[in-house]
N, C-alpha and C positions, 0 to 999 in steps of 0.2 A: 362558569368555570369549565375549559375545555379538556379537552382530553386530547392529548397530542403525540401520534405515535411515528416512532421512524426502523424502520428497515434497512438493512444493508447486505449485500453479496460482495465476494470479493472479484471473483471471476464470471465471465459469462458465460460458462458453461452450468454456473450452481442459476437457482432461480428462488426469486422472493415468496413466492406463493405459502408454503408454512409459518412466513412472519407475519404477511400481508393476513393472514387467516385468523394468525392467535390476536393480532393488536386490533381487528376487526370484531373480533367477541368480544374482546375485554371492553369493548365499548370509545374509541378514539371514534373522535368527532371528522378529526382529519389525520391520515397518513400522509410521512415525505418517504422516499427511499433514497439511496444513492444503488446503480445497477452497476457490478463492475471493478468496484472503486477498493480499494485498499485501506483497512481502515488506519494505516500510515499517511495515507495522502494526505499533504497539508489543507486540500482544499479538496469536500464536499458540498455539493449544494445543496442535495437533499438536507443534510444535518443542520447545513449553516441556516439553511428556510424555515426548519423543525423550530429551531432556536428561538430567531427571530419572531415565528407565532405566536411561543410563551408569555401569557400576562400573567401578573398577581393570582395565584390562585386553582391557576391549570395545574394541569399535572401530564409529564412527559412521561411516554411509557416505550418501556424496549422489549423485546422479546429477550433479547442476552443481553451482558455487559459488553464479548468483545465485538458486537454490533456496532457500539456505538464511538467507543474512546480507543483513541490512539495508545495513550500509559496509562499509569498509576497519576502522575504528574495532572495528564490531560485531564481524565474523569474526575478529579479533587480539584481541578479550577472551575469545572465546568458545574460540580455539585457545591462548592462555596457560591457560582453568578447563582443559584438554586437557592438558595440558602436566603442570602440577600436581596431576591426579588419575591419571595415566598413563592416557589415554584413545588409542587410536589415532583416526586420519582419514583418510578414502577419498574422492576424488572418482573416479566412475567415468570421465567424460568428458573429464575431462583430466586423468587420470594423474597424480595428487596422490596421495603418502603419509610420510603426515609421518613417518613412520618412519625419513626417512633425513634430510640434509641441504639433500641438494638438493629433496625435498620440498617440508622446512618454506620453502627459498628459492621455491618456484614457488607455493607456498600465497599470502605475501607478495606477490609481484608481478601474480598473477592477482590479487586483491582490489586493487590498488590501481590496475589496469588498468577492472573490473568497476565501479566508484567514478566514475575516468574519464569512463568510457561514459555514468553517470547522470547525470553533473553538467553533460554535454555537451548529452543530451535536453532538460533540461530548462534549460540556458542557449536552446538554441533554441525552445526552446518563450515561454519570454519573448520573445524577441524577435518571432516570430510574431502573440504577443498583443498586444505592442508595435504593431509594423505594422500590424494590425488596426485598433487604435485609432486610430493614427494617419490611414489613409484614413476615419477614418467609423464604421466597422464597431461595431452596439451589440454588447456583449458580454455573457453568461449569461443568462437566462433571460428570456423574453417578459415583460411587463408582466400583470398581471391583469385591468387595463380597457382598451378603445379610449379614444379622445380624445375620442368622444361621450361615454361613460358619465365620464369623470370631469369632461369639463364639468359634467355634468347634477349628479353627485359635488358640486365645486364649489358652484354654483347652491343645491342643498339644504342644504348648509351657511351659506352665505351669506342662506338664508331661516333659519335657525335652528335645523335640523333636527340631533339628535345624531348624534358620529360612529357612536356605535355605531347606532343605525334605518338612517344611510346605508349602512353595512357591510354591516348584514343584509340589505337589500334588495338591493344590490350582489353580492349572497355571496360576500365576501369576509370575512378576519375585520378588525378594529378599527384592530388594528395594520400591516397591511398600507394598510387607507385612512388613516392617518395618514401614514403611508411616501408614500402616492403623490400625497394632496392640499396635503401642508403642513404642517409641524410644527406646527398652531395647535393651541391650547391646548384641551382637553377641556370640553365645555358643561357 
């Protein structure tokens, strides 16, 4: 019966090393990580590998819950394939193990708290972006010409000049000066 521990960062600027440590005490036979990864991404390897290791018996261990599940959704399918293959689950930091009752009841509620949280961020985060717009504020990314260069842009086209010559002189590609001059129709 193994002991199967998995890690995750979201960005590359955090580092694994505090999970890598705690699932290393607690005695994991083997760790996976994913470095980087989002734990929205549909697709980890590290996790999907973690997964895949689990026999009858094992028991998977996380340092957190939102290391490891994308929702509430995700972590409640993932802990019923648990369930049904006799898998145990460890969280080390908050004392989850589904081994008992009250476990599998704090597994549940932490996840639906952890859910919560995300839905909150990013309800304010709308709004945020909301307001932004609202005052003014242009939002994502700079423009690729000043208001000289797509005059001039403009002008050239309006002499006859194709979009693609304008582009390229512009350096910009084709489809980007269609984007910013005008949907007019290709010469």
């Amino acid at each position: 019966m193994a002991r199967i521990g998995y890690a995750r960062v979201s960005t590359e600027e955090q580092n694994l090393d505090l999970q890598l440590s705690a699932l290393t005490n607690a005695g994991c036979d083997r760790v996976f990580s994913d470095y980087g990864i989002s734990a929205l991404a549909k697709r980890r390897d590290g996790f999907e590998q973690a997964l895949e290791t689990l026999r009858p018996g094992d028991t998977f261990v996380i340092w957190k819950m939102d290391r490891a599940f994308r929702s509430l959704r995700h972590a409640l399918e993932v802990f019923d394939l648990f369930e049904e293959t006799g898998i145990e689950f460890h969280v080390l930091t908050e004392g989850i193990d589904t081994t008992t009752p009250m476990g599998k009841c704090f597994f549940a509620i932490r996840n639906a708290f952890a859910e919560l949280e995300r839905n909150l961020i990013s309800e304010r985060t709308k709004a945020g972006l909301q307001e932004a717009r609202r005052r003014g504020t242009r939002l994502g990314r700079p423009c690729a010409l000043n208001r000289r260069q797509i005059a001039d842009a403009r002008l050239r086209r309006s002499n006859g000049e194709t979009m693609a010559q304008i582009a390229a002189r512009s350096g910009v590609s084709e489809r980007t000066m269609y984007r910013i001059i005008g949907g007019q129709q290709r010469a």
